[in-house]
N, C-alpha and C positions, 0 to 999 in steps of 0.2 A: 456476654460470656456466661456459661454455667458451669459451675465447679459443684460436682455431687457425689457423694455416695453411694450411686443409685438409686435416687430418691425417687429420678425423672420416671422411673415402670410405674408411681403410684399416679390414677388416673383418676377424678372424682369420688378421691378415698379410699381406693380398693386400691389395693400391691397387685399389680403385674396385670391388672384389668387393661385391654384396648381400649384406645381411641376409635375415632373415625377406619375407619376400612382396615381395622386389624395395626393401627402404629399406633406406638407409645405414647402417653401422656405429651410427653415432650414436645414430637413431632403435631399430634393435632392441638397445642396450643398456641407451638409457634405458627403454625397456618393460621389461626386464628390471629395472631399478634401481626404477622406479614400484611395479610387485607387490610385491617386497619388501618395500619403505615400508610397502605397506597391510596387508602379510602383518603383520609388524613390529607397528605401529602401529594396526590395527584398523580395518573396516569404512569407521570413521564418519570417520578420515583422509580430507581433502581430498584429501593429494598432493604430491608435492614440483609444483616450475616449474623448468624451465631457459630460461635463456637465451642464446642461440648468438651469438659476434661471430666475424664472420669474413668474406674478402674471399667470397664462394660462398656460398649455401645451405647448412645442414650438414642443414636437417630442415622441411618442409612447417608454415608458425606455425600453431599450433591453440590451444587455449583454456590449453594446460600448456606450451606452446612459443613461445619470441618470438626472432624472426633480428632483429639490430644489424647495420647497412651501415654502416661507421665507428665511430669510437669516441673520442670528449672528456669534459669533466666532464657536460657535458649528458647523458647516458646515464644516471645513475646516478637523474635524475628519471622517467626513463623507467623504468628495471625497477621504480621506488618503485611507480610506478602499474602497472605489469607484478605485483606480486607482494601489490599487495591490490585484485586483479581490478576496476581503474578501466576499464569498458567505453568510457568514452568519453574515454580518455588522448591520443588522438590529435589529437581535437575539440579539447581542453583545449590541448596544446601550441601549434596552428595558433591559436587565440583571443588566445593572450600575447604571440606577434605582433604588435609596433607599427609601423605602416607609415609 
């Protein structure tokens, strides 16, 4: 988990400098931290997940990446379902919902 300020745009010292092919610090370090893992850990390794809180973007959500806009107890159900790949966590939150 990273909780930031926006820190994650600074990228070998420079604010708002790209990474690899134009993404943020963030993004090409955790690719760098991913291989690792599977380097580490073997093929047949899932992968780590991160999850970003932060007032901004820190990284494009993709299927190993989840962005938090705010942050309460409520969150903590959310990366549950974020980190045993609950595809339909979103569905499920908006359902519990009592109007």
């Amino acid at each position: 988990m990273l909780v930031s300020d926006s820190e994650s745009w600074v990228y070998q010292q420079r604010a708002f400098a790209s990474g690899a092919n134009g993404s943020t610090g963030v993004v090409t370090e955790w690719q760098r931290f991913v291989q690792n893992q599977v380097r580490l850990q073997g093929e047949s390794f899932a992968g780590p997940k991160l999850v970003c809180i932060d007032l901004q973007t820190q990284a494009p959500e993709r299927g190993d990446m989840l962005n938090v806009g705010g942050f309460s107890d409520a969150v903590f159900g959310v990366f549950a379902a974020f980190l045993n790949d609950d595809a339909n966590r979103f569905v499920t939150e908006v359902e519990a919902v009592t109007l």
